[in-house]
N, CA, C and O of each residue as an XYZ file, in Angstrom:
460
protein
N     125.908    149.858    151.223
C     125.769    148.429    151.352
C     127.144    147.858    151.688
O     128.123    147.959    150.948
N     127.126    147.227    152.916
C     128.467    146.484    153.013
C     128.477    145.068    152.352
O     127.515    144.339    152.111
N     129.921    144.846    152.099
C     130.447    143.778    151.782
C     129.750    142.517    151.956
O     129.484    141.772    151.012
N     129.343    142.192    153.621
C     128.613    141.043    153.526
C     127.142    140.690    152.768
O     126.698    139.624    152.342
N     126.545    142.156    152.792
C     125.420    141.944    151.956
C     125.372    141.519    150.562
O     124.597    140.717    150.041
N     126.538    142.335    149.928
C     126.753    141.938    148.813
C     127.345    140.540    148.307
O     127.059    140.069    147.206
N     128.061    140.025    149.080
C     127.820    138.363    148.808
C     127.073    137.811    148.875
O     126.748    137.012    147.997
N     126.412    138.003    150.034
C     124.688    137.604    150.830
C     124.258    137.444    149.258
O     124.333    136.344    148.712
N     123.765    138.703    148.512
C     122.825    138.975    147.709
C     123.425    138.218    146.419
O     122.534    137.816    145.670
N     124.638    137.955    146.027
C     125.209    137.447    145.272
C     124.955    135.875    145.259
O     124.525    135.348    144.233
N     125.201    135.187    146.312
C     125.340    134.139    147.015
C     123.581    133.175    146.231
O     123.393    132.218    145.481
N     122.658    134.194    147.010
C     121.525    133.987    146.845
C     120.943    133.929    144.971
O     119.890    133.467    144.531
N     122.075    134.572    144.233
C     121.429    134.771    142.784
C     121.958    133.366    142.700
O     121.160    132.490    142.370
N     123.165    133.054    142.949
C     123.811    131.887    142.416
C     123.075    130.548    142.489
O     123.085    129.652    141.644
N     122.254    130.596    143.995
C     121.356    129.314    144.461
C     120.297    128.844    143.467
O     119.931    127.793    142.941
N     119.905    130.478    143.471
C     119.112    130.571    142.432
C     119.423    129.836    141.132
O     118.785    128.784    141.080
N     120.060    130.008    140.252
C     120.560    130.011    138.622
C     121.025    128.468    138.986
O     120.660    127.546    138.256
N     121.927    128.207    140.261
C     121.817    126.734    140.143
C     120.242    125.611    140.467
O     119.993    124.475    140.064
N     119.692    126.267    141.077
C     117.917    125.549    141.117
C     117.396    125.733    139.838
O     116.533    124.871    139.676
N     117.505    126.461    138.822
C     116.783    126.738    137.778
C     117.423    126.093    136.983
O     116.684    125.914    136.015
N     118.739    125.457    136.755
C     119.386    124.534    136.321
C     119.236    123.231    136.667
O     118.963    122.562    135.671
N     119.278    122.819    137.311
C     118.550    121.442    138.007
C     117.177    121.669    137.522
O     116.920    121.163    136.429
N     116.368    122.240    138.035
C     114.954    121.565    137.275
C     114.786    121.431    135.712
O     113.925    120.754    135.151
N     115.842    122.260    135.059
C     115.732    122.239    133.437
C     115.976    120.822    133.203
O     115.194    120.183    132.499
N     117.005    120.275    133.738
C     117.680    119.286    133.857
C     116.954    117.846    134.013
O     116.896    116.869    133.267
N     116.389    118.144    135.386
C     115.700    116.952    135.754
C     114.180    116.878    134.206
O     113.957    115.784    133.688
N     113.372    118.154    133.737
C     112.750    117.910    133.069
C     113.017    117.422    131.572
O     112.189    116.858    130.858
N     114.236    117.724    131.257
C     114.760    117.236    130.101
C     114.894    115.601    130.663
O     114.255    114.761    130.029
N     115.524    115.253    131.565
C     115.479    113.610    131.705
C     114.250    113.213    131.288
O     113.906    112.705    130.221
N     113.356    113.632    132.679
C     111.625    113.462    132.366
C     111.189    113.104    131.001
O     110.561    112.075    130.751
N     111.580    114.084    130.028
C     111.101    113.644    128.513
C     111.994    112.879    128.047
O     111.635    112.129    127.139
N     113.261    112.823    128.455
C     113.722    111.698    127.575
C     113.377    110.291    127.888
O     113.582    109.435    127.027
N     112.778    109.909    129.249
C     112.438    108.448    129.866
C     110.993    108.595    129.334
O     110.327    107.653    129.763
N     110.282    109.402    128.581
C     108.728    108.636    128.352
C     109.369    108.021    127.098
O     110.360    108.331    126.437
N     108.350    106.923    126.991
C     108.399    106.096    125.738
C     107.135    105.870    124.626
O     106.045    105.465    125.031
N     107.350    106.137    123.323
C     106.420    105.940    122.901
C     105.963    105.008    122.806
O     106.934    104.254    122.876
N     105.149    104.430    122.689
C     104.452    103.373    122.533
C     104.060    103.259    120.881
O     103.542    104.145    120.200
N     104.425    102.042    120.492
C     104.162    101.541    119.424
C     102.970    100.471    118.798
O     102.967     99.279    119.108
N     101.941    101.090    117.854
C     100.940    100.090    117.861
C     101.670     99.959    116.139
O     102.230    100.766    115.397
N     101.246     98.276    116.017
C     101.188     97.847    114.707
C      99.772     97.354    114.239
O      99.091     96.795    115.098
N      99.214     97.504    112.892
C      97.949     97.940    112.607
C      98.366     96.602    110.865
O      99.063     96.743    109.860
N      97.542     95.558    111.346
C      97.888     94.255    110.105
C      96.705     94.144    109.420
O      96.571     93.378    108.467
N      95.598     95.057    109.959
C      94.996     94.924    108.673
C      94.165     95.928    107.933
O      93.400     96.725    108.476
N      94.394     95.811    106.561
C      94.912     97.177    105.674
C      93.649     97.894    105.735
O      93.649     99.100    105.488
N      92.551     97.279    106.042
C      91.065     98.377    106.072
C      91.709     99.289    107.144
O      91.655    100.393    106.602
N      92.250     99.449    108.279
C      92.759    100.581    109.045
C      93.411    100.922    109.219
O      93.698    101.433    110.302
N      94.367    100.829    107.819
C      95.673    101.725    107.618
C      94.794    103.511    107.177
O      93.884    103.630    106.357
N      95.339    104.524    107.895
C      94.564    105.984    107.037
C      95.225    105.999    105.569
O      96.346    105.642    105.208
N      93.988    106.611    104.746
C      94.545    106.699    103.743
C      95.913    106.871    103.082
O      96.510    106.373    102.128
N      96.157    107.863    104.077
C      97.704    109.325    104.045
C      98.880    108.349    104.626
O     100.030    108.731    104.846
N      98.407    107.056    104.831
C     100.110    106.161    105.096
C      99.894    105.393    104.539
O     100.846    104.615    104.600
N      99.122    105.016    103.911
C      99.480    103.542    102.703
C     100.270    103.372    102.230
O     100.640    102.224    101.987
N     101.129    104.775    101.744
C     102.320    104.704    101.217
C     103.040    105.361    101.494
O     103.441    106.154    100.641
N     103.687    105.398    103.052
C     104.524    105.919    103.784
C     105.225    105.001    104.019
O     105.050    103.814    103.743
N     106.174    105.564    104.614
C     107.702    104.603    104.996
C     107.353    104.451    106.457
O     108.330    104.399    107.204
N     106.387    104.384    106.912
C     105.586    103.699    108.412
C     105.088    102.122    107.459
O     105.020    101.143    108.202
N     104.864    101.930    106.434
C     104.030    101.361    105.672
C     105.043    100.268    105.371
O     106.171    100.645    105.053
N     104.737     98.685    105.442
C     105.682     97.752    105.133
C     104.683     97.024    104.294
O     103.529     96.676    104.546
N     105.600     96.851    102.984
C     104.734     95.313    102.211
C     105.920     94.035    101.840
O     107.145     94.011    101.956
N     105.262     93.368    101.516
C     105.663     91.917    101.422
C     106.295     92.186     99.820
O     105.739     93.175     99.342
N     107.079     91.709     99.080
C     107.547     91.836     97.907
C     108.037     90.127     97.689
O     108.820     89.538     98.434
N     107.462     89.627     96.665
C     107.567     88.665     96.008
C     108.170     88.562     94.727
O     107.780     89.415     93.930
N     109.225     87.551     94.204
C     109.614     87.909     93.207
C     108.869     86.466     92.471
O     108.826     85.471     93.194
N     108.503     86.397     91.575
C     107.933     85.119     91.269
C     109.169     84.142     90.471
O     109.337     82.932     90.619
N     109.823     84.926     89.738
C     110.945     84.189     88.770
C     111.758     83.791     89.513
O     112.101     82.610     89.459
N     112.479     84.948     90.720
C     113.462     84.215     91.414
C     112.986     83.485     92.725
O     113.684     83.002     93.617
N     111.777     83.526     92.624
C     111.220     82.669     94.226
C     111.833     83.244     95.438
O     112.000     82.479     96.387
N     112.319     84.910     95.589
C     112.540     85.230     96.564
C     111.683     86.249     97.218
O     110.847     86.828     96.524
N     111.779     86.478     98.251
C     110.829     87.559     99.031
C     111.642     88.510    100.078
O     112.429     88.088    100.926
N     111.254     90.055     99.825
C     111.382     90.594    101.082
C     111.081     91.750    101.215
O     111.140     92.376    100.156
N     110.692     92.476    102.314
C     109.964     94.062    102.539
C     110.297     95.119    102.262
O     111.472     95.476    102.339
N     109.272     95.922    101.845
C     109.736     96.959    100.977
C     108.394     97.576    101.696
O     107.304     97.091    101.999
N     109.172     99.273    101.864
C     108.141    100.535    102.350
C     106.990    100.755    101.395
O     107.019    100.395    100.218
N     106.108    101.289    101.902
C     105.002    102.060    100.877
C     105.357    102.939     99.897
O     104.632    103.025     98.907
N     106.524    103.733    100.007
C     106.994    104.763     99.240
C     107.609    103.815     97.798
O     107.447    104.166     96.629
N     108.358    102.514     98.276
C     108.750    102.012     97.395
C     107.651    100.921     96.576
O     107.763    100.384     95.474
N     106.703    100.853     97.467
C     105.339     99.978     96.804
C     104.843    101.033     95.824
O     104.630    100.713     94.655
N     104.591    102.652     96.385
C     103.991    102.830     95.349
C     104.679    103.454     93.847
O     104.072    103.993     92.922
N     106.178    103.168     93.975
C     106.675    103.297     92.664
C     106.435    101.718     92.189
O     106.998    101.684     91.095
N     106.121    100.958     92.338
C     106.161     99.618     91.575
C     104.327     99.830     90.724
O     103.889     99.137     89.807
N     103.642    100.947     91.400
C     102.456    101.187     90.686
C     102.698    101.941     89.126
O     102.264    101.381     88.119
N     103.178    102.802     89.069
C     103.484    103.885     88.318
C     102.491    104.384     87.861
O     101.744    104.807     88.743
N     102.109    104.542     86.771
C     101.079    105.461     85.913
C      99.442    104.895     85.990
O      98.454    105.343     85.407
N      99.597    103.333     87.271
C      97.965    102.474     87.032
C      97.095    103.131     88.017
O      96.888    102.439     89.014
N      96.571    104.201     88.002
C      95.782    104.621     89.037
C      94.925    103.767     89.096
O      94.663    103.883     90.293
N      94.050    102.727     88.625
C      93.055    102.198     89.046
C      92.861    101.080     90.135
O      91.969    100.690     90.888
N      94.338    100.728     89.779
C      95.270     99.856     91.499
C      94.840    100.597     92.435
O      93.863    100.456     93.170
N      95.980    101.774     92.347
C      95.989    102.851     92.985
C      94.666    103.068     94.302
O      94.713    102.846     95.512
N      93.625    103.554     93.478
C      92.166    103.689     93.681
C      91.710    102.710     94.532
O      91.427    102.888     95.717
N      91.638    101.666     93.920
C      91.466    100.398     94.682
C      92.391     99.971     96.076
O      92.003     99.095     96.848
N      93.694    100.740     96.273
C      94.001    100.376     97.539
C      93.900    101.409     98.545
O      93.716    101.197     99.743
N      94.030    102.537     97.996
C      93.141    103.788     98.977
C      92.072    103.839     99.564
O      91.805    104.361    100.646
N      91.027    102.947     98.399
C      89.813    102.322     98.886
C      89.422    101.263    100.145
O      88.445    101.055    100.864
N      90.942    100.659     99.946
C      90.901     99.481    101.201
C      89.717     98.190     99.880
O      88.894     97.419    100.375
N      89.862     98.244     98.861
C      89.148     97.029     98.088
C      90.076     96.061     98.128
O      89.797     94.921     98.502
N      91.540     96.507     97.659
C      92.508     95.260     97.534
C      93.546     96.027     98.635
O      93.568     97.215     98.957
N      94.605     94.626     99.203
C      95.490     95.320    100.011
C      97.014     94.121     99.369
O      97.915     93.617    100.039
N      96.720     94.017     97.778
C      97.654     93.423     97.089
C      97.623     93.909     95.690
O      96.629     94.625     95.576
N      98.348     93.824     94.457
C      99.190     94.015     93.553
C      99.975     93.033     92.599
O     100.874     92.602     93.322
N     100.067     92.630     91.733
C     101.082     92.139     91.090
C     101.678     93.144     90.034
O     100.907     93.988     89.578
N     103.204     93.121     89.536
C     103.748     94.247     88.356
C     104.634     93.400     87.771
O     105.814     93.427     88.121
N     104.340     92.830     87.133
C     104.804     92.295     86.059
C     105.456     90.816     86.581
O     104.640     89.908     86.425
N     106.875     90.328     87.224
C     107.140     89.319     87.665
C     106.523     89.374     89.357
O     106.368     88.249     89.831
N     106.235     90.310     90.107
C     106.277     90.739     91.347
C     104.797     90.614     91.752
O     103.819     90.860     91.045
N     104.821     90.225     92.907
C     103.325     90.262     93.672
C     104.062     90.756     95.130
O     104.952     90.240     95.805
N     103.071     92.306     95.331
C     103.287     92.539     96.062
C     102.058     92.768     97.350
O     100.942     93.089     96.940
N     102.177     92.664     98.360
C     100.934     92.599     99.532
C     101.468     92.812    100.784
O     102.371     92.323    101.463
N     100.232     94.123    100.943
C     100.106     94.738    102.289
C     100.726     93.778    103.553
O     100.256     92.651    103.712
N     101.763     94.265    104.407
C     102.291     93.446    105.602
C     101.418     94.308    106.896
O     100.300     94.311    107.410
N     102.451     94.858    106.994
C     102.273     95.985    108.952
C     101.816     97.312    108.189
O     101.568     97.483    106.996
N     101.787     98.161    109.230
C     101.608     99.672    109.545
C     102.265     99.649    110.780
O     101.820     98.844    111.599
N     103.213    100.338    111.107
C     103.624    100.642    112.358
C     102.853    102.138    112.720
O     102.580    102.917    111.808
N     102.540    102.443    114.135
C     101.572    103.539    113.794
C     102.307    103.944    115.921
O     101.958    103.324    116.926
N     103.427    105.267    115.835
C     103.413    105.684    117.120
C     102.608    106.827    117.557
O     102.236    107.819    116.931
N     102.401    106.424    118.914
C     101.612    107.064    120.196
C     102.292    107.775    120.978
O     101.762    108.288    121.964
């Protein structure tokens, strides 16, 4: 094999490995420009059970003594339940999509829910 072939053949791997680089490339862009799409879901009969109290999960937090308000995740709603399963029950159920604990009333806001 002479010399020129062997660049020839060299030449040709390189085109190669650089085309197979570019399309990795361009498909990694590809996924990074789709967007998910975001649905928000306000009312609590069609939240799924399994996020009621997820940190997808936003509620309203009321303080009654200090007259202030502001949002708090499901994870943190459902420590304000503690040991009352019958709340509990009742909001898994979709019967109530509110709470009070002692000074606090708390009630179902959003579900953010991505696509």
């Amino acid at each position: 094999m002479d010399s020129e072939s062997k660049f020839l053949k060299n030449t040709d791997i390189e085109k190669l490995i650089e085309k197979k680089i570019e399309n990795e490339i361009q498909n990694e862009i590809k996924e990074a420009k789709k967007i998910r799409e975001t649905v928000f879901i306000s009312k609590f009969s069609d939240v799924p059970k399994n996020k009621i109290f997820s940190n997808d999960t936003t509620y309203r937090l009321f303080n009654r003594k200090t007259k202030k308000e502001c949002f708090i995740t499901g994870v943190q709603a459902e420590s304000f339940l503690g040991l009352n399963q019958s709340v509990r029950d009742d909001l898994e159920n979709a019967y109530i999509d509110n709470f009070t604990v002692n000074e606090y009333y708390i009630r179902f806001h959003v579900y953010k829910q991505d696509q």
